[in-house]
C-alpha positions as CSV (number, residue, x, y, z in Angstrom):
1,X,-152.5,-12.8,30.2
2,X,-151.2,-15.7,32.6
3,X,-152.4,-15.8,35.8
4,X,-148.8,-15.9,37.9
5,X,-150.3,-17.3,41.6
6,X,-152.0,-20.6,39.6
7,X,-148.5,-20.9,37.7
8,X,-146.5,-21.0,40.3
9,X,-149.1,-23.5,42.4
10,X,-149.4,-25.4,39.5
11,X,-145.8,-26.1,39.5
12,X,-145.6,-26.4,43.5
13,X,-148.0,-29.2,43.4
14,X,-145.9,-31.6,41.0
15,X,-142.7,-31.2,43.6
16,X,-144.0,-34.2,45.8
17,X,-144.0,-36.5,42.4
18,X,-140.3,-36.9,43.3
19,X,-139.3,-34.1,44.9
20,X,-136.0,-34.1,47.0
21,X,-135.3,-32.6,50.3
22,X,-132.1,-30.2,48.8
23,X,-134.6,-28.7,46.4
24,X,-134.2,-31.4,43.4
25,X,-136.1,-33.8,41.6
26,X,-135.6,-37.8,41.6
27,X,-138.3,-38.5,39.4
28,X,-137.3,-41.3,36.9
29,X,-139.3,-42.5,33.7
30,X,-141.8,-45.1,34.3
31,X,-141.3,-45.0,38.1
32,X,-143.9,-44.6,40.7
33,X,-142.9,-40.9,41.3
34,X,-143.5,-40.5,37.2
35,X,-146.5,-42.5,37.7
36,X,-147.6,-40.0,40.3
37,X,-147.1,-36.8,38.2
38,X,-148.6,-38.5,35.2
39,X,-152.0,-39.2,37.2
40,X,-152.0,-35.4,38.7
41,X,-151.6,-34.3,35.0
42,X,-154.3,-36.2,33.8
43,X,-156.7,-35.0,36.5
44,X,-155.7,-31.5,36.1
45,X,-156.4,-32.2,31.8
46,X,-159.9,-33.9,33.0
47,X,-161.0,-30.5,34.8
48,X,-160.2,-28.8,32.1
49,X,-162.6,-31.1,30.1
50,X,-159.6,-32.1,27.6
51,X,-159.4,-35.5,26.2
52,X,-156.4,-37.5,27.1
53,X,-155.0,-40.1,24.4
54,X,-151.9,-42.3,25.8
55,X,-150.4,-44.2,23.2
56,X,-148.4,-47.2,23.6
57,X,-145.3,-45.8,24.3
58,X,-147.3,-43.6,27.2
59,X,-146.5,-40.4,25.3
60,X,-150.2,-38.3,26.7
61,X,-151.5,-35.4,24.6
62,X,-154.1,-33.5,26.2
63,X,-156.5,-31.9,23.3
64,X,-158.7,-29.1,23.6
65,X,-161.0,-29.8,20.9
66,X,-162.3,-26.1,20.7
67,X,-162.0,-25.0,17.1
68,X,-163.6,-27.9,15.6
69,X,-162.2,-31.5,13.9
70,X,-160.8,-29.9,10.9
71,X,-158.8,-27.4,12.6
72,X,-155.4,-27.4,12.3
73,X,-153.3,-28.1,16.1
74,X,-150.8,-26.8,17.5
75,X,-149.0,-28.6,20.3
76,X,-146.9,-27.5,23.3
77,X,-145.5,-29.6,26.2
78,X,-142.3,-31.2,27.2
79,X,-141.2,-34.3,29.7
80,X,-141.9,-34.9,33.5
81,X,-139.3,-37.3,33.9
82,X,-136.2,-36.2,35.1
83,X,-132.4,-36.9,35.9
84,X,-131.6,-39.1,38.9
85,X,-131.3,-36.4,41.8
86,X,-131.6,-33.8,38.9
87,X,-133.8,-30.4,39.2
88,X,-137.3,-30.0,39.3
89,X,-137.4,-26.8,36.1
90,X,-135.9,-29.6,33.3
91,X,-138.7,-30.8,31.4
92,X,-141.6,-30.3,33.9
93,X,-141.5,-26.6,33.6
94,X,-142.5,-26.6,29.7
95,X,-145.4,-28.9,30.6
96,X,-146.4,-27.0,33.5
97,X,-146.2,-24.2,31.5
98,X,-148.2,-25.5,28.7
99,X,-150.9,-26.3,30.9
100,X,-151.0,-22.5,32.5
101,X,-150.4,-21.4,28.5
102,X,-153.5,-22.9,27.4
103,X,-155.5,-22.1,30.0
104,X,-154.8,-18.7,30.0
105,X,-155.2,-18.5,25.6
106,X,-158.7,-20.0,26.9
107,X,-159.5,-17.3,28.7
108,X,-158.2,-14.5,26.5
109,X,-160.0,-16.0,23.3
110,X,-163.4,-16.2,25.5
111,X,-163.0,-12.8,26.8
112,X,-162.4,-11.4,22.9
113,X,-165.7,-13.4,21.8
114,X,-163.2,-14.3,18.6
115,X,-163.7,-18.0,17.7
116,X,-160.6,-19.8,18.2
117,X,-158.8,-20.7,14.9
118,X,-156.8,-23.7,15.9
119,X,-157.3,-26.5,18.5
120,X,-154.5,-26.9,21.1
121,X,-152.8,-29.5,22.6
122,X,-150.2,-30.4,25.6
123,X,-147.9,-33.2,25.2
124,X,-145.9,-34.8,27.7
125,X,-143.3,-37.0,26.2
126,X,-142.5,-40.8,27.4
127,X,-138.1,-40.8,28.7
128,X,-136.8,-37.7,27.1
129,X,-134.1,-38.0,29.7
130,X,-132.2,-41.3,28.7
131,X,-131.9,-42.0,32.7
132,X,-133.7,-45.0,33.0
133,X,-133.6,-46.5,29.1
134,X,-131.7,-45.3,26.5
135,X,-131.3,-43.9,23.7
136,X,-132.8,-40.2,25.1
137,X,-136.0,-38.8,23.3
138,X,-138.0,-42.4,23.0
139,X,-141.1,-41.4,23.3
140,X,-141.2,-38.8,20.7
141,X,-139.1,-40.8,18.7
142,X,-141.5,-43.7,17.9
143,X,-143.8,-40.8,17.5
144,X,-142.4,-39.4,14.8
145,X,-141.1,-42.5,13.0
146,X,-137.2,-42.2,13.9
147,X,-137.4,-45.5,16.0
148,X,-140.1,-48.8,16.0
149,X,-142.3,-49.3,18.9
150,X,-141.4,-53.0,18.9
151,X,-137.2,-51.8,19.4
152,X,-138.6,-48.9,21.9
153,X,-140.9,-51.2,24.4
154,X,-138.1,-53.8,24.4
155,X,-135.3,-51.4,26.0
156,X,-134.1,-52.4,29.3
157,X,-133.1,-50.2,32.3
158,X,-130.1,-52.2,34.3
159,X,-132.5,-54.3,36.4
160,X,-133.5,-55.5,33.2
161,X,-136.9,-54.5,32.9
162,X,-138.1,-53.8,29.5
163,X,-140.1,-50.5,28.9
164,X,-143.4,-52.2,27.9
165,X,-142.6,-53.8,31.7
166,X,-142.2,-50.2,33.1
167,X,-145.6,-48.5,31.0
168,X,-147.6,-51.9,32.5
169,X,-146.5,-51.2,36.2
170,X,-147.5,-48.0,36.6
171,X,-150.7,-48.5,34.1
172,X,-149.6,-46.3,31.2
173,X,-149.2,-48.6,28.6
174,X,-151.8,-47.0,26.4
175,X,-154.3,-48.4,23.7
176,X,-154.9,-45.4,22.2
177,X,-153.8,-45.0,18.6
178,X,-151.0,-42.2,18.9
179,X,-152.5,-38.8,18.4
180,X,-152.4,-37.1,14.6
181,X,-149.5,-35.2,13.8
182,X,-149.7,-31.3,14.8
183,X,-149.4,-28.5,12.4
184,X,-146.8,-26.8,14.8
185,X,-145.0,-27.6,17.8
186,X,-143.7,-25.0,20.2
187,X,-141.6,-26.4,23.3
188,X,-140.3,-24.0,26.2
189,X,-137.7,-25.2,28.6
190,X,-135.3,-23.8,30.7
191,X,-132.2,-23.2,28.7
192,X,-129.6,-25.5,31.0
193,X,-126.8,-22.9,29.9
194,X,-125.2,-19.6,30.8
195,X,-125.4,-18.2,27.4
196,X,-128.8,-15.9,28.2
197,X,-127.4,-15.2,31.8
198,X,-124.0,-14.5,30.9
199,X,-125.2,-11.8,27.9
200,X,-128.1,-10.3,30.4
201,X,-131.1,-11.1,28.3
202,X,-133.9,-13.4,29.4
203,X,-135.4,-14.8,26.2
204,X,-133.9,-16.8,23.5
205,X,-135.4,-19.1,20.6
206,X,-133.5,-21.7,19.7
207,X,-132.8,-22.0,16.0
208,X,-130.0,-24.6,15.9
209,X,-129.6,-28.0,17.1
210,X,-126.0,-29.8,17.7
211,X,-126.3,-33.3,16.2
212,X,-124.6,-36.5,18.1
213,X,-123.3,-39.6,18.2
214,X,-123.8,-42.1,21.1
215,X,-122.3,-45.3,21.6
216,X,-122.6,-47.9,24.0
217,X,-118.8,-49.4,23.4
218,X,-117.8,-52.6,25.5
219,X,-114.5,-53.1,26.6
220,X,-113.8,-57.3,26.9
221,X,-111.0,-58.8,28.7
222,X,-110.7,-61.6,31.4
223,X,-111.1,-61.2,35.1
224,X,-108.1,-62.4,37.2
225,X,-106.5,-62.0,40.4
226,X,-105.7,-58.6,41.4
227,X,-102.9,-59.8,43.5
228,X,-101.1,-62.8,42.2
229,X,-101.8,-61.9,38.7
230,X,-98.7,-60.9,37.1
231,X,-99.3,-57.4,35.4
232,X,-98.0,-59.1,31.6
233,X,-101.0,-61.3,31.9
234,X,-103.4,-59.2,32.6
235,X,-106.6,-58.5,30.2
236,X,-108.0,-55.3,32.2
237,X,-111.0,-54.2,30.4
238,X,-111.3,-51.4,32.5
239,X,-107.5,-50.1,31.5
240,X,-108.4,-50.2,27.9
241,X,-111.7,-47.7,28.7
242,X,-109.5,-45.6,30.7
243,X,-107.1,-44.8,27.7
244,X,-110.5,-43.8,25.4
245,X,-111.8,-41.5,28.4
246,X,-108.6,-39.7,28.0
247,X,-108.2,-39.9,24.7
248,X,-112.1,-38.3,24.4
249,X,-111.0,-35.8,27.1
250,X,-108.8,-34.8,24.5
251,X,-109.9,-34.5,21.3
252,X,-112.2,-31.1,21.9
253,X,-108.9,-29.2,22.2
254,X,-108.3,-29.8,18.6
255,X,-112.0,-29.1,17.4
256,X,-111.4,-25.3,17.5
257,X,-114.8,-25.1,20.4
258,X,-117.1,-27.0,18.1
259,X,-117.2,-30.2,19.9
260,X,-118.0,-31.4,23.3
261,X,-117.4,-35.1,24.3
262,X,-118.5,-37.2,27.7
263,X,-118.6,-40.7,29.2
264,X,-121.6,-40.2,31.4
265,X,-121.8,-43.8,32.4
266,X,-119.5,-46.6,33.2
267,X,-120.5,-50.6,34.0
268,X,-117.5,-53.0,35.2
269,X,-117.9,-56.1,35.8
270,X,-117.4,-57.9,38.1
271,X,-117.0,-54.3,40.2
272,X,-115.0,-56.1,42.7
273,X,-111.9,-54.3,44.5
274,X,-109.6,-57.4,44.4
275,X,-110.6,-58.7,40.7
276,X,-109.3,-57.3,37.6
277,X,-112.4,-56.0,35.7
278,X,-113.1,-59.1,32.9
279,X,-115.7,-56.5,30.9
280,X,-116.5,-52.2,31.3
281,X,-119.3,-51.1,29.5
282,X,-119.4,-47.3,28.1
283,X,-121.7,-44.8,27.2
284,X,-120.1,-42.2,25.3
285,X,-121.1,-39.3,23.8
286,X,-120.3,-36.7,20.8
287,X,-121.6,-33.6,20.0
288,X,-121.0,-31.0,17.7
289,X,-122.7,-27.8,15.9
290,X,-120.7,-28.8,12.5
291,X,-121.3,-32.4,10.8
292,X,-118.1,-32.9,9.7
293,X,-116.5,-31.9,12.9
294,X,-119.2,-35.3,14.3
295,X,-117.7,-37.5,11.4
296,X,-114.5,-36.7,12.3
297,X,-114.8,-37.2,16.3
298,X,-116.7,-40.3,15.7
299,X,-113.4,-42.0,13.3
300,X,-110.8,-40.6,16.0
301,X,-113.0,-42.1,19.0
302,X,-113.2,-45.5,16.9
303,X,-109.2,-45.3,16.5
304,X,-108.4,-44.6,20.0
305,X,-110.9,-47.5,21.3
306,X,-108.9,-50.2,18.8
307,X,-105.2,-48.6,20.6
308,X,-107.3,-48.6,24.3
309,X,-107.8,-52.4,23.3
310,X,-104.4,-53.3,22.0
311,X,-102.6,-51.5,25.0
312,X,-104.7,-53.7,28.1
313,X,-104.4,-56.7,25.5
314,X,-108.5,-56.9,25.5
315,X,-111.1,-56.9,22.7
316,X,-113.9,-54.4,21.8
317,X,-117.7,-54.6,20.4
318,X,-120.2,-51.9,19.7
319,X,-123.3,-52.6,21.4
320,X,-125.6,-49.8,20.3
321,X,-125.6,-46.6,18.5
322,X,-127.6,-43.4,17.9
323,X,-126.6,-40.7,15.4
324,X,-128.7,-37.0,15.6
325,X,-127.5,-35.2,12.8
326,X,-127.2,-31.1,13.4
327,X,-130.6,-29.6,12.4
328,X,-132.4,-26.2,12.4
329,X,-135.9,-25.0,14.2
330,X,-138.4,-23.3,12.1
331,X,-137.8,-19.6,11.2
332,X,-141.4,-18.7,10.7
333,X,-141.9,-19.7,15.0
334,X,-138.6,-18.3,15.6
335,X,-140.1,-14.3,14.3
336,X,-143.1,-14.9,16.2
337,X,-141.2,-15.4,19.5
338,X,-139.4,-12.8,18.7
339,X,-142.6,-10.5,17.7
340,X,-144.5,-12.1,21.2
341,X,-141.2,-11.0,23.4
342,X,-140.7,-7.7,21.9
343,X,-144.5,-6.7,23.1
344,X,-143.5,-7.6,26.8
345,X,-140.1,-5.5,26.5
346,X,-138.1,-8.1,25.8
347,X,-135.0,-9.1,23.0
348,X,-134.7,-12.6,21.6
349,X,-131.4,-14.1,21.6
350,X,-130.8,-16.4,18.7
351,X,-129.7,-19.8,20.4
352,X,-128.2,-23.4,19.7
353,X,-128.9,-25.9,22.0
354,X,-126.5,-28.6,22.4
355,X,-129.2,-30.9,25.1
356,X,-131.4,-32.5,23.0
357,X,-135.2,-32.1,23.6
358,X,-137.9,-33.9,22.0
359,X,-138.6,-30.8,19.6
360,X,-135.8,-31.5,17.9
361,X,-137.7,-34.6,16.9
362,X,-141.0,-32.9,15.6
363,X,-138.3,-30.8,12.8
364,X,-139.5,-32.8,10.4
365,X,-143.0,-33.7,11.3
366,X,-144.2,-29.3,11.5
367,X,-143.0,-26.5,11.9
368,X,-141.1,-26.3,15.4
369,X,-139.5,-24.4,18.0
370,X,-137.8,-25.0,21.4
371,X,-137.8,-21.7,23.7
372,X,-135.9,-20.5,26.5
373,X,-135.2,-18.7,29.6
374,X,-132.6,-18.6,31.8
375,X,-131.3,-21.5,33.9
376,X,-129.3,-19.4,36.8
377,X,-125.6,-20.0,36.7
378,X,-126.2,-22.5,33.5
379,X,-126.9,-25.4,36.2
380,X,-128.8,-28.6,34.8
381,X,-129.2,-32.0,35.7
382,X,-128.1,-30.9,39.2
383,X,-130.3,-30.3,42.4
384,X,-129.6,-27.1,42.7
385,X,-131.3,-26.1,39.3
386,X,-132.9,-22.5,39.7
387,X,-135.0,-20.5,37.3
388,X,-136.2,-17.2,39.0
389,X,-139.6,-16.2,39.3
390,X,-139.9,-13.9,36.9
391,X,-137.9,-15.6,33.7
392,X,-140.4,-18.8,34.6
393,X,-143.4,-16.2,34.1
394,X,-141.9,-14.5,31.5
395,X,-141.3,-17.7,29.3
396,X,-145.2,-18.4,30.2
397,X,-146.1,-15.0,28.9
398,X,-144.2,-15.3,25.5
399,X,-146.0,-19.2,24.6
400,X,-149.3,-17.9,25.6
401,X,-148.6,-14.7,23.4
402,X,-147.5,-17.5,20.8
403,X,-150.4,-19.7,21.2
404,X,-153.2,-16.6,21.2
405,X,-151.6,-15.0,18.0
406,X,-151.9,-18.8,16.3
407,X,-155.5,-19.3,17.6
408,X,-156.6,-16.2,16.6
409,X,-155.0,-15.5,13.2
410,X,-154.2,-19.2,11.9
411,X,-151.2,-21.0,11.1
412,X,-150.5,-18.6,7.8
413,X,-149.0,-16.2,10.1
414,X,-145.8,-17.8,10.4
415,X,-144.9,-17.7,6.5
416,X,-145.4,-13.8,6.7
417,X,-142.5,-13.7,9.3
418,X,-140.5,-16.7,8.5
């Protein structure tokens, strides 16, 4: 049904929207290089005569309005914004793909002469990544209701520029009203594991979610000397975040393989080599397929930061949080994968993800799904992120497959195979 040379062209043509020279992408949210890739997407939804609607937050939904306004809608996408010096397949492969999906359903329905049964629309999602501002998943966050617009747009990276600031700059702070909610939501993205690679299949459909817990912990003490300073009067703020690092480091020994724990992110202050650090900033993160296993990690974490404080004589304040609780995707979308892989040859592996994605979001919103294909070696977040050819066509085949059976026999199809 897809058309493999446009695919791959299609995705060629976004590298120089941050592209690096080892094969990466550098392609922050809100930046110039996002900028870039989010005017190249709107020209490529403007030949395709579908309307664009940017909300305030920037989140853009391309709609192709073909079924009528009482239709019901069924939405597909993902980000364009990636890590810093992270690959060029996370994120901007599920909205490339959507864009290649749709088109090709297009074609399909016009060459059936069936009348098309839902409308369709491509989504991508305002700083999924957490890189730039955090918490992760903002976009689709306000979308859905899970955060304000008012606490989103006032984030601020660490040159302190809010994210209304950031939208503004690169003229995608939208006045649109945010588009209706879907009736279903299918996200494909490359799976940034080894679990599909490692059991030899090439499809899976994710049907759990880990939840998590992330802080942004600050360790306070005084900045001295390094020299003079006599170690018993010291307040090293930085000592007291190296005892919860190990302490974190830890604690997944004792969690049986159900949790996984990180700082991703340290700021001291003042960051000099001769001054004891007066202040060092964490951003810490839990995850876990089992709640109680979260609770648990969460109360140990809080115990080892108060002895982290008490040993480097320094004080401690919790300057933001953000709790994802686990969750599951929607079995009706998961048998329909499965259905749409089988009639190109392939199995469906049943998945968790522990990455969040903005699907995960849009649980309780519609019916939803997050898809996958192989990421080659499991690598993420790194530039040397690789999806071969043929899993990246593949994954296109399956969500056109998806999106053609929806359009053509209606959104009653999934309670059949849920």
């Amino acid at each position: 049904m897809i058309n493999k040379a446009r695919l791959h062209k299609l995705m060629d043509d976004f590298i120089p929207h941050g592209g690096t020279p080892d094969g990466g992408m550098h392609r922050l949210t809100l930046s110039a290089e996002d900028g870039a890739a989010r005017d190249h997407l709107a020209a490529w939804l403007a030949e395709q005569e579908m309307r664009l609607t940017v909300d305030e937050m920037g989140n853009m939904v391309g709609l192709l309005d073909w079924a009528g306004p009482d239709a019901p809608v069924v939405m597909t996408g993902s980000h364009l914004d990636s890590q810093p010096r992270g690959g060029r397949f996370d994120g901007a492969y599920g909205v490339l793909a959507a864009c290649e999906a749709v088109q090709a359903v297009r074609e399909a329905m016009a060459a059936s002469g069936k009348a098309p049964r839902c409308n369709l629309a491509i989504v991508d999602w305002t700083n999924e990544e957490g890189a730039r501002f955090q918490p992760s998943l903002l976009g689709a966050s306000v979308y859905t209701g899970m955060m304000t617009a008012k606490d989103a747009l006032s984030r601020k990276d660490g040159d302190g520029i809010t994210v209304a600031e950031a939208l503004k700059d690169i003229g995608y702070d939208g006045r649109d009203k945010p588009f209706p909610y879907p009736q279903a939501y299918i996200e494909l993205h490359v799976e940034c594991a080894k679990v599909l690679e490692a059991n030899g299949q090439h499809f899976g459909a994710i049907t759990r979610h880990w939840g998590a817990v992330k802080y942004r912990l600050a360790y306070i003490g005084r900045q001295a000397h390094t020299g003079p300073t006599p170690m018993a009067d010291r307040h090293d703020a930085l000592l007291g975040a190296a005892h919860l690092i190990s302490a974190l480091g830890a604690m997944p020994a004792r969690a049986a393989g159900t949790l996984h724990t990180s700082v991703g992110r340290l700021e001291v202050s003042p960051n000099s080599p001769n001054v004891v650090p007066g202040e060092a900033v964490m951003f810490l993160e839990l995850r876990s397929n089992d709640q109680a296993v979260l609770d648990w990690a969460e109360a140990e974490m809080l115990q080892a930061a108060d002895e982290g404080a008490a040993i480097a004589r320094v004080t401690h304040e919790t300057r933001f949080i953000d709790r994802r609780p686990v969750g599951y995707f929607d079995e009706g979308l998961v048998a329909l994968s499965t259905e749409c892989a089988a009639e190109l040859g392939h199995d469906t592996m049943r998945l968790d993800t522990i990455a969040a994605h903005d699907g995960i979001c849009m649980i309780p919103i519609c019916p939803s799904i997050v898809v996958n294909v192989p990421s080659v070696g499991g690598v993420c977040h790194h530039p040397s992120e690789y999806t071969a050819p043929e899993d990246i066509e593949l994954g296109v085949e399956i969500l056109a497959s998806m999106l053609f059976k929806l359009c053509d026999e209606g959104l009653d199809v999934l309670k059949g195979r849920a």
